[in-house]
C-alpha positions as YAML, in Angstrom:
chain: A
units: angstrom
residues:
- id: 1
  name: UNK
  ca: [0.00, 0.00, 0.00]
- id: 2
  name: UNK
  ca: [0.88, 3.56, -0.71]
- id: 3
  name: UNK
  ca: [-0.72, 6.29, 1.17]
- id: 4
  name: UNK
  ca: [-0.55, 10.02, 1.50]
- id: 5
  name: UNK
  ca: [0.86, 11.28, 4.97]
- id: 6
  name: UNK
  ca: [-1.99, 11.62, 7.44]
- id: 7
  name: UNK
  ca: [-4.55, 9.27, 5.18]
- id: 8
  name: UNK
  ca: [-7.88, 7.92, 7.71]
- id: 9
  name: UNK
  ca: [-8.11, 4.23, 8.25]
- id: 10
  name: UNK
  ca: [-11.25, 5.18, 6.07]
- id: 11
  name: UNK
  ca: [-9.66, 5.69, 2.95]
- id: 12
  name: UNK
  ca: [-7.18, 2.58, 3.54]
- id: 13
  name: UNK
  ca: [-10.17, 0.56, 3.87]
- id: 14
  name: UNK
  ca: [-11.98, 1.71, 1.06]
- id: 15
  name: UNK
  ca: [-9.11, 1.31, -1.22]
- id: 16
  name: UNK
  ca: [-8.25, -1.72, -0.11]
- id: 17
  name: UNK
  ca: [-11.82, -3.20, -0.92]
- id: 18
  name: UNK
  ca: [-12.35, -2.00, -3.98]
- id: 19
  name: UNK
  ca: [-8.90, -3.66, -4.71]
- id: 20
  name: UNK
  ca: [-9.82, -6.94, -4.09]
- id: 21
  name: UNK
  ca: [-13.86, -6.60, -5.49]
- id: 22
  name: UNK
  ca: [-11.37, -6.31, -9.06]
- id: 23
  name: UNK
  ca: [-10.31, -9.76, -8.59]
- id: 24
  name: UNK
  ca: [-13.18, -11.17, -6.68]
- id: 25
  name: UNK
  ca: [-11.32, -11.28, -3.27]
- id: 26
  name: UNK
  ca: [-12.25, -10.58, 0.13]
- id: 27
  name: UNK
  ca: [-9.78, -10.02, 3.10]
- id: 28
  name: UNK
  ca: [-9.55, -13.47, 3.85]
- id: 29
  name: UNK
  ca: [-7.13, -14.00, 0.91]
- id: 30
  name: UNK
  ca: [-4.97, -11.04, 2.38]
- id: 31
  name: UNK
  ca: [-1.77, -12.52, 3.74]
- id: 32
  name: UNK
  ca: [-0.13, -9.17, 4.59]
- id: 33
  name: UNK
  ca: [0.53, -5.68, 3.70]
- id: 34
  name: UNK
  ca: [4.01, -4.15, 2.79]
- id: 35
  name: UNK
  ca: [5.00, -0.27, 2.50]
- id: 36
  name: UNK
  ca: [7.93, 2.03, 1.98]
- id: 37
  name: UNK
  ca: [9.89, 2.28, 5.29]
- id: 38
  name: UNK
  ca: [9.11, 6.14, 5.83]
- id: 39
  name: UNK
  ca: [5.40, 5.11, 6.48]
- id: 40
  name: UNK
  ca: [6.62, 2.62, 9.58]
- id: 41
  name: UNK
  ca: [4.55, 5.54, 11.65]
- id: 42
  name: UNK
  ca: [1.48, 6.50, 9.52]
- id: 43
  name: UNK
  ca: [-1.28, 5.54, 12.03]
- id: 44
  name: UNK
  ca: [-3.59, 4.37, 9.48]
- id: 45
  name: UNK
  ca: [-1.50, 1.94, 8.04]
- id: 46
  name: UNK
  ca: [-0.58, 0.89, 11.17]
- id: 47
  name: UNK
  ca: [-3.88, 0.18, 12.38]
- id: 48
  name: UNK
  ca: [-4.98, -1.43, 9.45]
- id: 49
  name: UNK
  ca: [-2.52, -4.18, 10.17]
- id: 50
  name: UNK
  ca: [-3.32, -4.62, 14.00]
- id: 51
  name: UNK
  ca: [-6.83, -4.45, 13.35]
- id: 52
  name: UNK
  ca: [-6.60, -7.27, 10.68]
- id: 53
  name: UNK
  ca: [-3.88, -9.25, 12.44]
- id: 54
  name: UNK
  ca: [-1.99, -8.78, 9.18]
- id: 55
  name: UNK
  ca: [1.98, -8.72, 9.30]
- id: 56
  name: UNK
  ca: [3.42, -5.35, 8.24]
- id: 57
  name: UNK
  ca: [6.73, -5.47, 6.06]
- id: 58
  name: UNK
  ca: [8.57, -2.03, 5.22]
- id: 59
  name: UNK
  ca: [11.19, -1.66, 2.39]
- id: 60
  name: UNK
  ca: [13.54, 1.32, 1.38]
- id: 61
  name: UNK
  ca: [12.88, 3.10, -1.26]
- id: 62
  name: UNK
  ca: [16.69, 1.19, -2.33]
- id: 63
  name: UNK
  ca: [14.71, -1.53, -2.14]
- id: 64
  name: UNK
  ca: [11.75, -0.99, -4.20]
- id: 65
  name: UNK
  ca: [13.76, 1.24, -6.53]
- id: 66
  name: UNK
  ca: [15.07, -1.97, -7.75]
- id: 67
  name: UNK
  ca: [12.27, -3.53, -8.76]
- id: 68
  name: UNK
  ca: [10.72, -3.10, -12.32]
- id: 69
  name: UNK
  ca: [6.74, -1.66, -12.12]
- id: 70
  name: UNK
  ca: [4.23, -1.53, -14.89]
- id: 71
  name: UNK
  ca: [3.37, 2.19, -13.80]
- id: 72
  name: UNK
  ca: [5.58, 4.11, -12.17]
- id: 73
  name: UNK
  ca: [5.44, 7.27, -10.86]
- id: 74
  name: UNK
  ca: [7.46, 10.85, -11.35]
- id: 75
  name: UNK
  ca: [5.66, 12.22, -8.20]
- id: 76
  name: UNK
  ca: [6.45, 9.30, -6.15]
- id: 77
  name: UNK
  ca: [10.01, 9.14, -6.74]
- id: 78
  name: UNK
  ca: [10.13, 12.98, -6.49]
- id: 79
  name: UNK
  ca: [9.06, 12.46, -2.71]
- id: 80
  name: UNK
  ca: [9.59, 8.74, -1.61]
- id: 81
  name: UNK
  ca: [13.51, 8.57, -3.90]
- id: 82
  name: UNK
  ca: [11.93, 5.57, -5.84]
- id: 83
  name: UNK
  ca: [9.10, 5.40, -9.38]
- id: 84
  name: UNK
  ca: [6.75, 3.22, -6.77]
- id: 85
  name: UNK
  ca: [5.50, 1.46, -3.93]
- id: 86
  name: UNK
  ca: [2.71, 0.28, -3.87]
- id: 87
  name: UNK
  ca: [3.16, -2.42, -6.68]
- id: 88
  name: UNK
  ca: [7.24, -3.01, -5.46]
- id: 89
  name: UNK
  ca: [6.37, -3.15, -1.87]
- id: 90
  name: UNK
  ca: [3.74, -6.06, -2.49]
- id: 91
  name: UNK
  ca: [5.86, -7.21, -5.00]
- id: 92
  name: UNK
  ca: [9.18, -7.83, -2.88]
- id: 93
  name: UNK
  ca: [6.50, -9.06, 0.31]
- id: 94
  name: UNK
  ca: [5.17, -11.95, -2.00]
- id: 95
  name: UNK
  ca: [8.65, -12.84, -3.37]
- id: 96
  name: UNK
  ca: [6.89, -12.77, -6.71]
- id: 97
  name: UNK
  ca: [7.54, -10.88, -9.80]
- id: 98
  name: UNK
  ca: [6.06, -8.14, -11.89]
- id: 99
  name: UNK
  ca: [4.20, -11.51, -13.74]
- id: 100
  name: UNK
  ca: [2.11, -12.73, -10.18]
- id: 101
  name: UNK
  ca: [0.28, -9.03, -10.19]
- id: 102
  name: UNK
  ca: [-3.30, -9.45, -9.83]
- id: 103
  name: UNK
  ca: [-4.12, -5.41, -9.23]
- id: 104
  name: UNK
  ca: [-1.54, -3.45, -10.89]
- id: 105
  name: UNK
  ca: [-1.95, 0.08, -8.89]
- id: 106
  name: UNK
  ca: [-5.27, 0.67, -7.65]
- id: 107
  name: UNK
  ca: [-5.99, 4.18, -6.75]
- id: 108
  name: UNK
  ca: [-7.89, 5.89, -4.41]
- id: 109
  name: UNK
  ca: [-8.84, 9.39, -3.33]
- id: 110
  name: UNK
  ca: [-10.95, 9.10, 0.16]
- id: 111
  name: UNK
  ca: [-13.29, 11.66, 1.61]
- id: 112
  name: UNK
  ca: [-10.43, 12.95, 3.67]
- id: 113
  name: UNK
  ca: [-8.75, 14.51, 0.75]
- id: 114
  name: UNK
  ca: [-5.79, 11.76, 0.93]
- id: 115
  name: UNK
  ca: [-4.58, 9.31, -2.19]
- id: 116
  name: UNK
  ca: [-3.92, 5.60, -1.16]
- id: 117
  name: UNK
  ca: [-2.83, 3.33, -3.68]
- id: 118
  name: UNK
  ca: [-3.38, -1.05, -3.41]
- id: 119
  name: UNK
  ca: [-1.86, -3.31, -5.25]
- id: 120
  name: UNK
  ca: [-2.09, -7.46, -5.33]
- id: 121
  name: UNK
  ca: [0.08, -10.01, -5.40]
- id: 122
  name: UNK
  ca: [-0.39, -13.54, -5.91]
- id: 123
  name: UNK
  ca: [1.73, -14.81, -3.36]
- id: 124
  name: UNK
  ca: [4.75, -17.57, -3.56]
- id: 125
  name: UNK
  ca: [3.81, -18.87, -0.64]
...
């Protein structure tokens, strides 16, 4: 997930399940969510993954810099240092590849005035 600073639990949750309604999915198929290390403290996010018991994986923007993304993003790597996250953080959780994407890059603008953006993995696991 990718997320505007300050984004409501709202707006996560929203995106999230109109996500998985694209590929016929509920939460139960959810394994975990993954992020860019400089949302480890974005409350939202946070909560999202306590609430759901879900693990939470962060990765550096080195780290998702490195891995290739059907759309990335000049405004992202303007203010995160790498072209995505959303689609590279779930990419590098699943230990799949650009191939095992179910929901490219889902986006989402919530009452609150914040972007979040989902994508899915089909997991190796």
């Amino acid at each position: 997930m990718g997320c505007d600073r300050g984004v409501s639990l709202e707006t996560l949750n929203t995106a999230l399940d109109q996500a998985l309604e694209k590929i016929n999915q509920t939460r139960d198929a959810v394994m975990a969510l993954a992020s860019i290390d400089k949302k480890n403290d974005e409350l939202a996010l946070l909560a999202l993954a306590e609430q759901q018991s879900w693990p939470l994986h962060f990765f550096s923007a080195a780290q998702l810099a490195q891995v290739e993304v059907p759309n990335p993003s000049a405004v992202v790597m303007k203010y995160m240092g790498t072209p995505a996250v959303a689609e590279a953080a779930a990419i590098l959780a699943a230990q799949a590849s650009m191939q095992d994407l179910l929901v490219e890059k889902h986006k989402y603008l919530g009452a609150d005035g914040k972007n979040a953006t989902v994508s899915i993995v089909k997991s190796a696991f």
